[in-house]
C-alpha positions as CSV (number, residue, x, y, z in Angstrom):
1,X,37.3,35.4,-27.6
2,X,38.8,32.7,-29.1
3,X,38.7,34.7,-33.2
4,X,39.9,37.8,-31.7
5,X,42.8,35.8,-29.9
6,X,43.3,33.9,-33.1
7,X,43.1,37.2,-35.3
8,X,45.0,39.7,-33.0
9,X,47.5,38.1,-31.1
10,X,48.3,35.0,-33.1
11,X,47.5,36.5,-36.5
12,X,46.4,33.5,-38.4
13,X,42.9,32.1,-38.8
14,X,41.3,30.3,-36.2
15,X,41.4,26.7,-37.4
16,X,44.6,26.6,-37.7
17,X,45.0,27.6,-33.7
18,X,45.6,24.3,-31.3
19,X,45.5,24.1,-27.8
20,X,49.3,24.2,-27.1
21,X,49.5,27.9,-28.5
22,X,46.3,28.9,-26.2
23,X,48.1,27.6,-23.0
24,X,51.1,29.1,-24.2
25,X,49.1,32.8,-24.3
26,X,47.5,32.3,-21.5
27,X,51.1,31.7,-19.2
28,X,52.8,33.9,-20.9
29,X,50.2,36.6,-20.1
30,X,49.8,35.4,-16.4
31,X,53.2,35.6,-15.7
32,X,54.2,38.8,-17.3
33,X,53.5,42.7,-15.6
34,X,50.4,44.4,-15.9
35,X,50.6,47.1,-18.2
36,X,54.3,46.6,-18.4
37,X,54.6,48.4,-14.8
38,X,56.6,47.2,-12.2
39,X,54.5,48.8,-8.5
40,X,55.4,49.5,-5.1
41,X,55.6,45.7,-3.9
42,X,56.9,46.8,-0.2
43,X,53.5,49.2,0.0
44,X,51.7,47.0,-1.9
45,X,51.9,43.9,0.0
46,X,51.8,46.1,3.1
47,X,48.2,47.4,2.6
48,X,46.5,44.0,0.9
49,X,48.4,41.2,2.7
50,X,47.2,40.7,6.4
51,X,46.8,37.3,9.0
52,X,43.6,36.9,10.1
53,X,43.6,37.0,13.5
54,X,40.1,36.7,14.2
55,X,40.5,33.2,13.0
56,X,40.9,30.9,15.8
57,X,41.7,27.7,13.6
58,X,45.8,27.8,13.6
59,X,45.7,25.8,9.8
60,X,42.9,27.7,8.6
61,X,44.6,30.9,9.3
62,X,48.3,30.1,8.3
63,X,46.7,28.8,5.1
64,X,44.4,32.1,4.2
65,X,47.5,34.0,4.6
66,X,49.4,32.1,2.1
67,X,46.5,31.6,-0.4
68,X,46.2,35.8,-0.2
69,X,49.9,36.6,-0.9
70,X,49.5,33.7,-3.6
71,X,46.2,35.8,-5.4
72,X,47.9,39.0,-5.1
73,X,51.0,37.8,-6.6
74,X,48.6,36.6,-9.5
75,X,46.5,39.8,-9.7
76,X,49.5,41.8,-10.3
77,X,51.3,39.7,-12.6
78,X,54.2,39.5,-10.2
79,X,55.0,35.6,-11.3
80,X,58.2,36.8,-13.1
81,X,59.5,38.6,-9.7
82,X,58.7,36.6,-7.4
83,X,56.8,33.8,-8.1
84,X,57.8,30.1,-7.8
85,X,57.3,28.5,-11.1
86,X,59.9,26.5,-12.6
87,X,63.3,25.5,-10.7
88,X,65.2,25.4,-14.1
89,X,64.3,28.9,-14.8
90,X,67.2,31.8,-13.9
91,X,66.8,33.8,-11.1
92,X,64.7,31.0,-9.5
93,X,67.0,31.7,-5.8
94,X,66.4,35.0,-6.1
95,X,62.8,35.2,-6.6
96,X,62.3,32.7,-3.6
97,X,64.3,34.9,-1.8
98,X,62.3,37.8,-2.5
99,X,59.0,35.6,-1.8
100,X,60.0,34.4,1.7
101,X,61.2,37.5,2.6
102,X,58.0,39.2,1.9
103,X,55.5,36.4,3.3
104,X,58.0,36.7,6.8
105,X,57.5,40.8,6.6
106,X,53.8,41.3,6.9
107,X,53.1,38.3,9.8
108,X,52.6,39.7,13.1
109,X,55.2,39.5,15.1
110,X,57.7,38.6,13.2
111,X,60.8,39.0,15.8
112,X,60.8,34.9,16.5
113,X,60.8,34.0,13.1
114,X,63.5,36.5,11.6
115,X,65.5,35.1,14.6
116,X,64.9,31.4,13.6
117,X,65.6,31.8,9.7
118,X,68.6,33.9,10.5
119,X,70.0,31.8,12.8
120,X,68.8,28.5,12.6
121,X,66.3,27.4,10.1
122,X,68.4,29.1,7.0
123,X,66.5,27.1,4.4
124,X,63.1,28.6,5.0
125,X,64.9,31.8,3.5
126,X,64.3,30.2,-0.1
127,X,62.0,27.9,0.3
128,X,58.3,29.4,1.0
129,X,57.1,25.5,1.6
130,X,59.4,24.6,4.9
131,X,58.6,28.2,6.0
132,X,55.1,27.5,6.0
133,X,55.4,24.9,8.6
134,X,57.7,27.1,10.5
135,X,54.8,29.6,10.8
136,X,52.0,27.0,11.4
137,X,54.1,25.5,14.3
138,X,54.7,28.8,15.9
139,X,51.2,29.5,15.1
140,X,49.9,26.9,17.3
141,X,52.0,27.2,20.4
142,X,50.7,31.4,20.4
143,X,47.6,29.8,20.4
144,X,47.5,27.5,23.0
145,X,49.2,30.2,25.3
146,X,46.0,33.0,24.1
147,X,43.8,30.3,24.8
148,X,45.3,29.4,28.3
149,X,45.2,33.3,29.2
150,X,42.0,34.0,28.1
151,X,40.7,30.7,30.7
152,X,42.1,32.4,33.5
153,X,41.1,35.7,33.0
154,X,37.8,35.0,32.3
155,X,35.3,34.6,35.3
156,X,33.6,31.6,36.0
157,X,29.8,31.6,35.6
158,X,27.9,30.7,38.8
159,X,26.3,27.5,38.4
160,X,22.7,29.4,39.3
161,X,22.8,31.7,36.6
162,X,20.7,29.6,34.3
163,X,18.1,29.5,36.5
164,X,17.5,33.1,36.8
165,X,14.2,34.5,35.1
166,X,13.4,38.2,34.6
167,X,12.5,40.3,37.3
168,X,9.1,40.6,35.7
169,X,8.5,36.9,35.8
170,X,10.1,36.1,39.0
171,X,7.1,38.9,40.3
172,X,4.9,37.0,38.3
173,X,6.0,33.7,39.4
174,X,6.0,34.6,43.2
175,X,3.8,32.7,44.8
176,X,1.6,35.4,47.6
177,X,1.9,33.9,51.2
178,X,-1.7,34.9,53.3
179,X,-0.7,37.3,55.8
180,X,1.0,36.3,59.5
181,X,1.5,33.3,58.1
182,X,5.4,32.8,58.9
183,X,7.6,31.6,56.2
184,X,9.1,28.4,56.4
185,X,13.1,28.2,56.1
186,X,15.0,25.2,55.0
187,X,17.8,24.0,57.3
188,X,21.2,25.3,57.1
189,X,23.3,23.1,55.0
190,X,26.0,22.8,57.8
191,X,23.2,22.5,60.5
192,X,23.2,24.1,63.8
193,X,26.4,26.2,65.2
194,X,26.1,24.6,68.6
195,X,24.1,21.2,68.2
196,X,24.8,20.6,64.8
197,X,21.1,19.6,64.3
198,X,18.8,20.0,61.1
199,X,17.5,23.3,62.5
200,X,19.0,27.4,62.8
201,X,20.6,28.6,65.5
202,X,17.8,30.7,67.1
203,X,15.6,27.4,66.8
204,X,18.0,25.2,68.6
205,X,16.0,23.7,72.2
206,X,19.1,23.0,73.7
207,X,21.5,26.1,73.4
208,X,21.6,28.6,75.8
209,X,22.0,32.6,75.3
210,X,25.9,32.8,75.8
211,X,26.4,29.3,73.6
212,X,24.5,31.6,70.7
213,X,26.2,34.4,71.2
214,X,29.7,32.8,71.1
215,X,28.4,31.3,67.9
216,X,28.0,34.0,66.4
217,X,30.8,35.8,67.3
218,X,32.6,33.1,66.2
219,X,30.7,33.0,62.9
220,X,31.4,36.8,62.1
221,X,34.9,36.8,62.8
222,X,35.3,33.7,59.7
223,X,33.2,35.8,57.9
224,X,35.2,39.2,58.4
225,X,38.6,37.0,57.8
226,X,36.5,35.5,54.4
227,X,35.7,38.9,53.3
228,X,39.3,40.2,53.8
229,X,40.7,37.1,52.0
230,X,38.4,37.6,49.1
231,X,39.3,41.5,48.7
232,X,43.1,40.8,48.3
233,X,42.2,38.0,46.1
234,X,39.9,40.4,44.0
235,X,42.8,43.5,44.0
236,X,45.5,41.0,42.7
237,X,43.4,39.7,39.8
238,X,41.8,43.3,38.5
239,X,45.4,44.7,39.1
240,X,47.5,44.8,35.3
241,X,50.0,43.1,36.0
242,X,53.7,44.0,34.6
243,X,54.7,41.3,32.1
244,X,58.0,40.2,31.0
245,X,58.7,38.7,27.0
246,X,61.2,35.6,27.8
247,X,63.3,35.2,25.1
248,X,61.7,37.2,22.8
249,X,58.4,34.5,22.6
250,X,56.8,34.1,26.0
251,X,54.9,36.8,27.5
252,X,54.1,36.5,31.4
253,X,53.4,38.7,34.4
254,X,56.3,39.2,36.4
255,X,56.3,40.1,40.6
256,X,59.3,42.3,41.6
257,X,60.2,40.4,45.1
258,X,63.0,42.1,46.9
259,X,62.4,39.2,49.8
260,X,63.6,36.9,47.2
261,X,67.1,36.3,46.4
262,X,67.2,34.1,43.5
263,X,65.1,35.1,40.0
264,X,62.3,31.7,39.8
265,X,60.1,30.7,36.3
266,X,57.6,28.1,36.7
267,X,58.3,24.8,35.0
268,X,55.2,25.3,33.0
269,X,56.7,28.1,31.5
270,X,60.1,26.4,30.5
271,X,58.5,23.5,29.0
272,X,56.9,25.7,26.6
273,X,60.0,27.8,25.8
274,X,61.1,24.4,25.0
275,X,58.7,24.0,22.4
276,X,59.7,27.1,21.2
277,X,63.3,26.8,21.0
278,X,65.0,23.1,21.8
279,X,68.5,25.1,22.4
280,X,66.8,26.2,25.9
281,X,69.7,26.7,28.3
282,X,68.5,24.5,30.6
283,X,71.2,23.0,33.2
284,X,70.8,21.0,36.7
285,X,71.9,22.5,39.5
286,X,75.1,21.0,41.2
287,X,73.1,20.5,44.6
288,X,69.2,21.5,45.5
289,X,68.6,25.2,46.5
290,X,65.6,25.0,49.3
291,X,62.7,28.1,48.1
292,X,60.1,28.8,51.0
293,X,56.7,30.1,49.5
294,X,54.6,32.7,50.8
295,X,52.3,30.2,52.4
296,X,55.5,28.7,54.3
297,X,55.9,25.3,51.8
298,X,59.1,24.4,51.3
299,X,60.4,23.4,47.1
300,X,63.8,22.1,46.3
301,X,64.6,23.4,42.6
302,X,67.2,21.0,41.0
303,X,67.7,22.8,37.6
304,X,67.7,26.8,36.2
305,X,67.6,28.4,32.7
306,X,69.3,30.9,31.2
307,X,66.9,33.4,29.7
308,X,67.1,36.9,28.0
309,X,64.4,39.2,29.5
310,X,62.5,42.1,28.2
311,X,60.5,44.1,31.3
312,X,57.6,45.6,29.3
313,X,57.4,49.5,32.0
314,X,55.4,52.6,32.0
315,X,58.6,54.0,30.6
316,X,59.3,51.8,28.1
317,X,61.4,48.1,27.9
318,X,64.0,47.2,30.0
319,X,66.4,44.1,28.4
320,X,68.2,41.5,30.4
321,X,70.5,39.3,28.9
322,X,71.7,36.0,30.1
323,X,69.0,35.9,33.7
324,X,69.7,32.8,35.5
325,X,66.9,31.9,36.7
326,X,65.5,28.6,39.7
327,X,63.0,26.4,37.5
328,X,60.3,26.7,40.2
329,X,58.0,23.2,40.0
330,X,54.5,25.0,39.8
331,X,51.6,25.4,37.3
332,X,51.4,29.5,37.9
333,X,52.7,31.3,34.4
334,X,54.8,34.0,36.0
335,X,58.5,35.2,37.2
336,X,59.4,36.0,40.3
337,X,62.1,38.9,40.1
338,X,64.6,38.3,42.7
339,X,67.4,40.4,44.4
340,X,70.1,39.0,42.1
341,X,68.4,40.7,38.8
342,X,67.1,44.0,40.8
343,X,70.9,44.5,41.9
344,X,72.0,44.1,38.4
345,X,70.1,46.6,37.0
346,X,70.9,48.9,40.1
347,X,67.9,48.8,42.7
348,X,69.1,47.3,46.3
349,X,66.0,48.0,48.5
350,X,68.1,47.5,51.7
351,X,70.8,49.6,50.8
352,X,68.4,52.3,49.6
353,X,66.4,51.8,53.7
354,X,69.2,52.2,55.3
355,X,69.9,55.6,53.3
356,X,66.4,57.1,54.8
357,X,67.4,55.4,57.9
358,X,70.9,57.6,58.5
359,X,71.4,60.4,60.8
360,X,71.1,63.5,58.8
361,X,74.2,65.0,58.3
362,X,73.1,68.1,59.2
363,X,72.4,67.2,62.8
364,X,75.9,66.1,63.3
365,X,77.9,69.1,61.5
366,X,79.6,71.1,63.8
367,X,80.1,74.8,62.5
368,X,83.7,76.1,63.2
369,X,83.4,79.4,62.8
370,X,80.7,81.2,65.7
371,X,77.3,82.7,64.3
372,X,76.7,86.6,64.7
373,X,78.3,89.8,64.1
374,X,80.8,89.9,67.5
375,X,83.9,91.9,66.7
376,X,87.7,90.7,67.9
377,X,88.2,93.3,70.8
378,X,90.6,96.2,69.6
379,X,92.6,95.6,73.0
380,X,93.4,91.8,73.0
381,X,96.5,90.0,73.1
382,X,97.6,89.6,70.0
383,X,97.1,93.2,69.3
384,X,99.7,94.1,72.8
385,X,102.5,91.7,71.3
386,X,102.2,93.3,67.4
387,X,102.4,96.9,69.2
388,X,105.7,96.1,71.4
389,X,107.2,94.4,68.5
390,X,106.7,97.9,66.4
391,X,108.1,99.9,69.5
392,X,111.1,97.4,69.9
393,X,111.7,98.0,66.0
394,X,111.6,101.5,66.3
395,X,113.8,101.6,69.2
396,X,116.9,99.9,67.3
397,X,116.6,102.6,64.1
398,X,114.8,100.5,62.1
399,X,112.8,103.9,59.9
C-alpha cells in the first residue's frame, strides 16, 4: 500500500516518502467528498441517524447518538461541510452551524430544544459540545418522568406469587385426607365476629343465632361497600386518561372538573417544570385561597403558575396560553381543569343546564291568527258601513 501510495499519488520512490507526507494524504483524503459528490445530507442523515430509545442509560444514549452522526460524517467525507476540525480554518461558524442544526433535527422531540437554543441557550447553535449537555440534561429529566409513569402503571405483584407451583405439581403435591375425616381450618386472622376469640364464627360456644346473623350481615354489607370501592378504583385506573403537555415538556393526565372553580397543578409537577425551565412563572398569591378535596380535606394554596397548555382530544390539540393555575401541595401528577379555563374556551356547564331546563318556547307561543278554514261572514259589519258609504256617494253624483 505504501509503494503504490508512494508511486501513484506522491510520484517519487518510496524511500524518499516520510511520515509527515503520509498523514498529510491520509487527512486530506478523510476530509475531502467521496467521489467528489456532494449527497442528500437532509435524507441522508434522516434515514441513518436515530436515538436509541431502547437504551435506558441517559449518558449511554446521548453519547451513541453523537458518536453515530460523528461516523457518518466520516463515512461520507462530509469533514469539509460540516465537520469541526480546525477553528482557524474559514467557514468554521458556518459548518458548526450546519452541524448543530442537524444533530438538533433528527432527536426526538425536538420542540423543547429548538425553543431553548432559540431563545435562550443561543450558543449551542454553534457549538455541538454545550449542546450536548443541553440534550443529556433534558435527557435525564424525560427519564426520570418515563420511569415514574411506568411505576404507577404497572401492577404490583402479590407477595404469594412466588410460591405458586404448577397445577400439575400442586395435584402432585396434595396431600389425600382419608375420608370423613374433617379438615382442620386455621383461625381467622381477626378472630371471631362476636367474641373476638381464636376460633370462626359458626364455632364460637358463646354466640347466639341472632349475634351470628347480625355478624354476618354486618360482614357482607363491608364486603359489598369493599367490592364497590375497588370497582371505581379499577374503572379509573384502566380508563385512558386525557393528558395535557405543560409548557410544551410535561405531559400529565388532566380531569375536566366543572365543580372546580380555579385550574390546580400539583407541586410535584411544578418542581419539575422547574427543572425544565428556571424562568417558571411562578408567583405567591397575595392571600391563601382555601381548596376542599373530594374526600372533604381542606388545602390552602399560597402560590400559582402561569403555564401554556396543549389538551391532547379525540379531535386533535387544543392550546392555552398563559393558564393561571393554584399550585395544589400533593404528590398526584395531574391538572385539575377548572371553570375559569372551561369558560375561556367557551363551555359553561351551568349555563348550558339551564338551557335544557327552560320552558320550551313552543309551549308558551300564542298564535294570533285562529286555525281552520272559517270564512269572514259576507253580511258583517264592516261590510253594512262600506255598502252605505257607496250609496251615500252615489246619492251626491259622485259617477
Amino acid at each position: 500500500m505504501l509503494k503504490t501510495l508512494a508511486t501513484y499519488v506522491l510520484k517519487k520512490p518510496v524511500e524518499n516518502v516520510d511520515d509527515a507526507e503520509i498523514l498529510a494524504q491520509v487527512q486530506k483524503r478523510c476530509k475531502s467528498l467521496k467521489n467528489a459528490f456532494i449527497p442528500d445530507v437532509t435524507t441522508l442523515f434522516r434515514k441513518q441517524l436515530k436515538m436509541d430509545m431502547t437504551v435506558d442509560d441517559c449518558d449511554a444514549r446521548v453519547f451513541k447518538y453523537f458518536q453515530a452522526f460523528t461516523k457518518i460524517v466520516e463515512d461520507n467525507g462530509l469533514q469539509a461541510l460540516i465537520g469541526s476540525g480546525d477553528v482557524t480554518r474559514p467557514g468554521y461558524k458556518d459548518r458548526m452551524k450546519a452541524r448543530c442544526s442537524i444533530l438538533v433535527e433528527n432527536i426526538q422531540p425536538t420542540m423543547q430544544i429548538e425553543r431553548l437554543i432559540k431563545y435562550e441557550r443561543r450558543d449551542c447553535k454553534t457549538n455541538d459540545a454545550t449542546l450536548f449537555d443541553l440534550i443529556l440534561e433534558h435527557a435525564r429529566v424525560q427519564q426520570r418522568f418515563h420511569s415514574q409513569a411506568g411505576e404507577r402503571t404497572t401492577p404490583q405483584p402479590r407477595a404469594q406469587a412466588p410460591q405458586q407451583q404448577p397445577k400439575r405439581t400442586q395435584k402432585s403435591a396434595k396431600p389425600s385426607h382419608p375420608a370423613g375425616v374433617k379438615k382442620v381450618r386455621a383461625p381467622p386472622r381477626d378472630g371471631c365476629l362476636v367474641c373476638r376469640g381464636s376460633h370462626w364464627l359458626d364455632e364460637c360456644p358463646t354466640a347466639t343465632s341472632e349475634q351470628r346473623a347480625d355478624a354476618l350481615a354486618k360482614l357482607r354489607a363491608a364486603k359489598n361497600a369493599r367490592q364497590e370501592f375497588v370497582q371505581s378504583k379499577a374503572v379509573l385506573a384502566t380508563a385512558r386518561p386525557n393528558m395535557v403537555r405543560v409548557n410544551g415538556m410535561v405531559e400529565i393526565p388532566y380531569v375536566p372538573d366543572s365543580g372546580a372553580d380555579r385550574t390546580m397543578i400539583s407541586r410535584s409537577v411544578v418542581a419539575s417544570l422547574a427543572e425544565f425551565s428556571p424562568d417558571l412563572k411562578l408567583s405567591k398569591l397575595e392571600a391563601p385561597v382555601a381548596v376542599y378535596l373530594a374526600d372533604g380535606r381542606r388545602i390552602e394554596c399560597r402560590e400559582k403558575a402561569t403555564v401554556a397548555l396543549e389538551l391532547v382530544t379525540a379531535a386533535g390539540p387544543v392550546h392555552m396560553r398563559d393558564v393561571e393555575c393554584l399550585v395544589l401541595d400533593s404528590d398526584v401528577e395531574e391538572l385539575l381543569l377548572g371553570n375559569d379555563a372551561m369558560k375561556s374556551l367557551g363551555i359553561d356547564v351551568e349555563r348550558m343546564i339551564e338551557q335544557l331546563a327552560g320552558a320550551s318556547l313552543l309551549d308558551e307561543e300564542k298564535d294570533e291568527f285562529p286555525v281552520g278554514d272559517e270564512l269572514v261572514p259576507p253580511n258583517s259589519g264592516e261590510d253594512g258601513v262600506l255598502d252605505q258609504l257607496v250609496d251615500e256617494a252615489l246619492a251626491n253624483g259622485m259617477p
